[in-house]
C-alpha positions in Angstrom: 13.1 25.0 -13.5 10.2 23.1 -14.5 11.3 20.0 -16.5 10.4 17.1 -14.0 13.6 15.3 -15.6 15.5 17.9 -14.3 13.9 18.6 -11.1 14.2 14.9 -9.9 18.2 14.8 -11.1 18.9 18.1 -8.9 16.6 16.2 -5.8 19.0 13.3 -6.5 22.6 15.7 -6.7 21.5 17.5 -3.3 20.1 14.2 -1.4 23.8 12.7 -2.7 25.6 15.8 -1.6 23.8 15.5 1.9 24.9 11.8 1.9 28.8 12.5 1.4 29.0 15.1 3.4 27.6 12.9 6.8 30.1 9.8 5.5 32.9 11.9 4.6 32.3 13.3 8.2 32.0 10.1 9.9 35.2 8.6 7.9 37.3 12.0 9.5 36.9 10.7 13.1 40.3 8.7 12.9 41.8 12.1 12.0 40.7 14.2 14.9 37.3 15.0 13.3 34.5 15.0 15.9 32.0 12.7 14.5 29.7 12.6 11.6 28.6 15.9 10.8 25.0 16.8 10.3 23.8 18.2 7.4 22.9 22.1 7.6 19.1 22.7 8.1 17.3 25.2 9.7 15.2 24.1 13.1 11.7 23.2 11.0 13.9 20.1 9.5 16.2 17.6 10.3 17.3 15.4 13.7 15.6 18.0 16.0 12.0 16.6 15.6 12.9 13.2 16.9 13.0 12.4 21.0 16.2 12.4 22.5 15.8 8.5 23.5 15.2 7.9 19.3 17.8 9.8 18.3 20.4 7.9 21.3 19.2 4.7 19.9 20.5 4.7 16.6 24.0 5.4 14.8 25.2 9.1 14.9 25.3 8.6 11.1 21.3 8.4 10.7 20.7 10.8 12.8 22.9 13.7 11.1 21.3 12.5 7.7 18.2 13.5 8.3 16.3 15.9 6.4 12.3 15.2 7.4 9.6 17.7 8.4 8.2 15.6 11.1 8.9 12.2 12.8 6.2 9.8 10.9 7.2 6.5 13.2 5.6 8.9 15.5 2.4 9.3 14.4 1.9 6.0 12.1 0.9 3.8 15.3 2.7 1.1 14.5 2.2 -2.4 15.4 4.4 -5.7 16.4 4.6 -7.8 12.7 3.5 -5.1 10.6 5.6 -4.5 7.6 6.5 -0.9 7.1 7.5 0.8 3.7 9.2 4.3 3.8 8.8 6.6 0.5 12.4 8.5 0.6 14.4 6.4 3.1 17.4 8.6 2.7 20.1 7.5 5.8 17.5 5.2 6.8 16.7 7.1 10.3 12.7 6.1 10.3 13.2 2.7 8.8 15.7 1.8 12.1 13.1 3.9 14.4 10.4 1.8 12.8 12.3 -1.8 13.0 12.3 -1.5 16.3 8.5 -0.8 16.8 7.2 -3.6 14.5 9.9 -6.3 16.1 11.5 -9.1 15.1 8.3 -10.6 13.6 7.7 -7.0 11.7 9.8 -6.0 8.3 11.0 -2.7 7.7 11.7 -1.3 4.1 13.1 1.7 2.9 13.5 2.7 -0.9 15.5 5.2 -2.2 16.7 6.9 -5.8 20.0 7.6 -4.9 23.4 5.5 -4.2 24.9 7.2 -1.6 22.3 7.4 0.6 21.4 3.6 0.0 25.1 3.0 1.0 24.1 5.4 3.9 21.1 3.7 5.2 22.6 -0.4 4.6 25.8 1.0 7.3 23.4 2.4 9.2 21.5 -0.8 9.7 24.8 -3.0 9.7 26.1 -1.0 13.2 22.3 -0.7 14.4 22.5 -4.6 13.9 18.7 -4.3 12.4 18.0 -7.8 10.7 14.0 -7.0 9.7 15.0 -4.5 7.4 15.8 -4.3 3.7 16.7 -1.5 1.5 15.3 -0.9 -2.1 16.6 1.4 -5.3 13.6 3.1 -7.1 11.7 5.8 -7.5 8.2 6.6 -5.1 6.4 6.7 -8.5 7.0 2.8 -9.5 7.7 1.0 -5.8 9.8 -2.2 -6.6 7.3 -4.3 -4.5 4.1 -6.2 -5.2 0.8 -5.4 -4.7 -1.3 -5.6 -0.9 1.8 -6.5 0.7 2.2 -3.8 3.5 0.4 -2.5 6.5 1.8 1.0 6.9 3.5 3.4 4.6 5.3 6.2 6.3 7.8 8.8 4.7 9.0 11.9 5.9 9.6 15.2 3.4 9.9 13.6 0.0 6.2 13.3 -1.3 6.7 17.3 -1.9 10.0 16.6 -4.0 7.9 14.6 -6.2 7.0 15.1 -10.1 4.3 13.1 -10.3 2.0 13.1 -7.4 -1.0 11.4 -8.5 1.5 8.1 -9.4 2.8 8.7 -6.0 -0.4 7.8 -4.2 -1.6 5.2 -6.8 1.3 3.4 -5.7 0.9 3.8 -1.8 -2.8 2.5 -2.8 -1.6 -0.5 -4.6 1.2 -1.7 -2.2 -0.7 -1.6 0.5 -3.1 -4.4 1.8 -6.8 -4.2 2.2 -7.2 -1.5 5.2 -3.5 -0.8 5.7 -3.0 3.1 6.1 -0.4 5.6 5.7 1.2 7.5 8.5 3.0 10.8 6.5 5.1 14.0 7.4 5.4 16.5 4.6 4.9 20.3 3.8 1.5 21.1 2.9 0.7 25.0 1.6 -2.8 27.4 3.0 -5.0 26.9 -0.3 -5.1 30.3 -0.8 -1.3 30.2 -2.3 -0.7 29.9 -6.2 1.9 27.7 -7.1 3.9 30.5 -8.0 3.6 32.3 -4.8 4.7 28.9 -2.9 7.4 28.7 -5.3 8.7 32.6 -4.0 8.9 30.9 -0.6 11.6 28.5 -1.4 12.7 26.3 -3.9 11.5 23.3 -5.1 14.6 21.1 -4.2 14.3 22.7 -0.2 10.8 20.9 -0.3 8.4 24.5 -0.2 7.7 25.0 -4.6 6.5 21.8 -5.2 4.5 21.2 -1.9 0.6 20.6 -2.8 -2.0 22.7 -0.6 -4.1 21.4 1.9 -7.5 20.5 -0.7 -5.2 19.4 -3.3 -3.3 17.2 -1.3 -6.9 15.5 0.0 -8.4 15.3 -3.3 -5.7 13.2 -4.6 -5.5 11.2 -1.8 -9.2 10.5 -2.8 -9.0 10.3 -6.4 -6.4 7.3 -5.9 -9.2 5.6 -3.7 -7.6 6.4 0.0 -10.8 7.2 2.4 -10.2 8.5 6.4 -8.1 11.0 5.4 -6.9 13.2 7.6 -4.2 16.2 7.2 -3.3 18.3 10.4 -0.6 21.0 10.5 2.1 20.3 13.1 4.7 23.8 12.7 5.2 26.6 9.9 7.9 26.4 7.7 6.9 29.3 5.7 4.9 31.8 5.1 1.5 29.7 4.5 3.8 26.2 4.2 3.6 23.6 7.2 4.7 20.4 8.0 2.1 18.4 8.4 1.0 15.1 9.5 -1.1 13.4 7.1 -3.3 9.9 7.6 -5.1 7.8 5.3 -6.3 4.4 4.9 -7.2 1.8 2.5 -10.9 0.9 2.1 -10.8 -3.2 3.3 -13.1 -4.2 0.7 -13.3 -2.9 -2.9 -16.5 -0.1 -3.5 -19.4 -1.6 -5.1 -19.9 -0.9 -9.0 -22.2 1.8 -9.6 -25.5 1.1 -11.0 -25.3 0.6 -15.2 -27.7 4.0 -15.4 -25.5 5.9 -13.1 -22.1 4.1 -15.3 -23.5 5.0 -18.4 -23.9 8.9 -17.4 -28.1 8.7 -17.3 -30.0 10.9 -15.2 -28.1 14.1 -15.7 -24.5 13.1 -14.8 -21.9 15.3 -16.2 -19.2 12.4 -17.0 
């Protein structure tokens, strides 16, 4: 399967599946049921790579909906008032963890493609009582939000799932304000592996096919103008595929224009 229309509507039909099952679980507790039940993953994903005090904190619901690679509220450092954007909110697990570390005077948003887990994530946040957060319905390629208007984008799993990667970091870059920085867990492959031999390793729905490799994941982070980047493998998940932690910030000021002979390709430049 390789046409990108296709690939996001089966991301969509699985993340959907994954919603129903955890509300259809929670909704069987008034018929003997024993709570929400978590969606099947294997221990590289899901719940397990929160703390126990996050994971107590928050509504059972959230915590069986998750599908990350890593815990990104973890590692983003974030700060009372920020506003935080998560790429892939799913049951909305990071965007409660992070509404409580930015505080009242802090905003929280999560966008996601799919209804149920939109319908997920807004109970989620009505039982966790969170008032500083807002969920959005879009795509990670066109985020619903204006320009240099948040501090930290985090997301946890879903860059991978992507079609279109480059548009995916032009639009961290453009929502972000003037030396805001991104915080991100995802799979990252050894550079050595072909796309096709990442593809043998899983599928591209189960986040392994469409992960990027280490240099191709820094090179366009740097192509869509992030600089301090920084990509550190935290567990395998694969045969040459990790989860990984990756860091990145927005330059505060714009770089200066090149000099007209260097524009114009004089000197010996090849473009």
């Amino acid at each position: 399967m390789t046409d990108p229309t296709e690939l996001r509507e089966t991301v969509r039909r699985r993340y959907a599946a994954s919603a129903l099952q955890v509300t259809e679980g929670a909704e069987g507790v008034g018929a003997g049921c024993c709570g929400a039940e978590p969606v099947e993953v294997d221990e590289n994903f899901g719940s397990a790579l929160y703390a126990d005090d996050e994971r107590g904190a928050l509504p059972t619901e959230a915590v069986a909906a998750s599908l990350g690679c890593g815990n990104p509220t973890a590692v983003a450092d974030l700060r009372e008032g920020e506003r935080v954007l998560d790429l892939g909110s799913g049951g909305g697990i990071d965007v409660l963890l992070s509404a409580r570390r930015v505080g009242p005077t802090g905003k929280a948003y999560g966008l996601d493609m799919t209804e149920e887990m939109l319908a997920l994530a807004l109970a989620n946040a009505a039982k966790a009582g969170a008032r500083n957060v807002e969920f959005l319905k879009g795509t990670i390629e066109a985020v619903p939000l204006p320009a240099a208007t948040i501090d930290v984008v985090i997301s946890n799993c879903v860059i991978n799932l992507s079609t279109d990667k480059p548009a995916v970091f032009a639009e961290m870059l453009r929502v972000l304000r003037p030396g805001g920085r991104i915080g991100i867990s995802d799979v990252v492959a050894d550079d050595a592996l072909t796309p096709a031999q990442r593809a043998e390793r899983g599928d591209y729905v189960g986040c392994i096919a469409g992960a990027l490799s280490f240099a191709e994941y820094r090179s366009g982070l740097a192509a869509a103008g992030f600089t301090d980047i920084e990509i550190v493998p935290t567990h395998a998940v694969a045969d040459g595929m990790h989860a990984a932690i990756v860091r990145a910030v927005k330059p505060s000021t714009a770089p200066a224009p090149a000099p007209a002979a260097a524009a114009s390709g004089a000197g010996g430049c090849c473009g």
